[in-house]
C-alpha positions in Angstrom: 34.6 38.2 -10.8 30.8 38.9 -9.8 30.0 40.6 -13.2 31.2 36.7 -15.1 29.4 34.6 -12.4 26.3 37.1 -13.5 27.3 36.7 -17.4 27.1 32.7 -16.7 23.9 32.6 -14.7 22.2 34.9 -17.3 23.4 32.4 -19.8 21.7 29.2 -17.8 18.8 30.9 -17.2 18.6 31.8 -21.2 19.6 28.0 -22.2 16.6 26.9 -19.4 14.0 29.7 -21.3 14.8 27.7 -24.3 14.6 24.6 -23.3 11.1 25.6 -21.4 9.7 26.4 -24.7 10.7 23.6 -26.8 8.7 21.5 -23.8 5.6 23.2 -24.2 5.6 23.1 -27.6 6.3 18.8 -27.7 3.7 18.5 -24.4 1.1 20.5 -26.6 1.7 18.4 -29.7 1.6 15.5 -27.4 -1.7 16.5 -26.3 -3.1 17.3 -29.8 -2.1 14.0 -31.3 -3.8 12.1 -28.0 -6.6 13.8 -28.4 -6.6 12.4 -32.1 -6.1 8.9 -31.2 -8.7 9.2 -27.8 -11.1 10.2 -30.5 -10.0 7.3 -32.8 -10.2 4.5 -30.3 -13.5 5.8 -28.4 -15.1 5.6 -32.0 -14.2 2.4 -32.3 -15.3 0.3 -29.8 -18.0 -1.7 -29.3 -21.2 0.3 -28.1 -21.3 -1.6 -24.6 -17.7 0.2 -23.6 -18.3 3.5 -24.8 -19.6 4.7 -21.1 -16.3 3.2 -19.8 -14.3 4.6 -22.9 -15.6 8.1 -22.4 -15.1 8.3 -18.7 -11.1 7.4 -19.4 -10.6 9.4 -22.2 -12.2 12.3 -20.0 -9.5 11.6 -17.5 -6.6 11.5 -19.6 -8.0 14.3 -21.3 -7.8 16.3 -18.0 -4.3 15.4 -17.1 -3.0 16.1 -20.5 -4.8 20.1 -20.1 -3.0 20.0 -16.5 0.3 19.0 -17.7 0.2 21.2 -20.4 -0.5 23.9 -17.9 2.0 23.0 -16.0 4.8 23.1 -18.9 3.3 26.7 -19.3 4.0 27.6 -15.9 7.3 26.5 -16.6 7.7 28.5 -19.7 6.2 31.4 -18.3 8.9 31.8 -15.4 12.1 30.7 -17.2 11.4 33.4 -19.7 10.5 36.2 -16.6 13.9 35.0 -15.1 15.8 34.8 -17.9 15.3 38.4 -18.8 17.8 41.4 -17.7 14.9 43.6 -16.3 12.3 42.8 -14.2 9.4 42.5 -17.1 6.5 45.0 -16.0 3.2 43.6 -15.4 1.8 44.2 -18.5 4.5 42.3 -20.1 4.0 39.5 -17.9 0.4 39.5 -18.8 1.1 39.5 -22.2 3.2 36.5 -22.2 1.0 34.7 -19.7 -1.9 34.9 -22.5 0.5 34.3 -25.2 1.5 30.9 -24.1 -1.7 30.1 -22.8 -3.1 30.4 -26.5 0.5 28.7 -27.7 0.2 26.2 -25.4 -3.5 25.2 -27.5 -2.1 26.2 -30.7 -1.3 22.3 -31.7 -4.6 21.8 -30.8 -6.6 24.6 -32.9 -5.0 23.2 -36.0 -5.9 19.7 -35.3 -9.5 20.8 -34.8 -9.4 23.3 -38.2 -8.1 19.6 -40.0 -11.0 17.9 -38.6 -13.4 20.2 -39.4 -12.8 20.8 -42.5 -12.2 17.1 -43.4 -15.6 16.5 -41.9 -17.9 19.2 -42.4 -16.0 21.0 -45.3 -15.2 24.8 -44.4 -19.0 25.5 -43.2 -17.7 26.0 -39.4 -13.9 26.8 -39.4 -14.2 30.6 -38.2 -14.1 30.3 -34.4 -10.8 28.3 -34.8 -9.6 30.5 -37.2 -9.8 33.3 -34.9 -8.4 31.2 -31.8 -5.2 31.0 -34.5 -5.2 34.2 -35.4 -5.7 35.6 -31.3 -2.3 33.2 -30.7 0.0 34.5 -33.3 -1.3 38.0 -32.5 0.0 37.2 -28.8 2.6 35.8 -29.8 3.7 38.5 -32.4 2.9 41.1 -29.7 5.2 39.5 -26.5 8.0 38.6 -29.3 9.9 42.1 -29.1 9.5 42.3 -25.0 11.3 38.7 -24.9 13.2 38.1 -27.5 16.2 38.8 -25.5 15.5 36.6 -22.7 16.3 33.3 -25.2 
């Protein structure tokens, strides 16, 4: 009886993982696409508001990094308890970095669109190699936690 109460709970906990994920992934969307339109509307405004402008959009921009933080928090511990095993701390390091850089990864392509609309593909290589450091991660954490989804 034990063993199908475990088989249930391992089930939740895998189902939670999931959902975790897909949460970070639409907060960090969320957060690219606000970025976008904080950059729209402080550009267009009248020069007296900018100040006030700036000082808002710096605001929201630091609650959006904190919730997106927060949803990796999340992410981070559904997957460590939705696992079999106790994940060794390497692992856990591993996946912490991994969605820290996932968590941005929205982001990093917004800012490689941006760029390269605006100043063509003159300055594209540090986000290039923020990409490339996230799927790395996330390449590398992938076989430790595949089977806690």
């Amino acid at each position: 009886m034990a063993r199908g109460f475990r088989g249930v709970t391992t089930i939740v906990r895998r189902q939670e993982a999931r959902r975790s994920m897909l949460a970070l992934a639409g907060v960090a969307c969320a957060y690219a696409g606000m970025l976008v339109l904080m950059e729209a509307t402080t550009g267009a405004v009248a020069p007296p508001l900018v100040p006030v402008v700036s000082s808002i959009s710096l605001f929201v921009s630091i609650a959006g990094i904190a919730l997106v933080i927060a949803f990796e928090v999340r992410a981070y511990r559904a997957l460590t308890e939705a696992c079999d095993a106790e994940p060794q701390m390497g692992d856990k390091m591993l996946l912490g970095a991994a969605l820290w850089f996932l968590g941005g990864l929205p982001q990093a392509f917004v800012t490689l669109l941006r760029t390269v609309a605006i100043t063509g593909t003159l300055d594209i290589k540090q986000t290039l190699i923020q990409i490339g450091v996230t799927l790395t991660l996330a390449l590398l954490a992938w076989p430790r936690y595949r089977d806690c989804f």
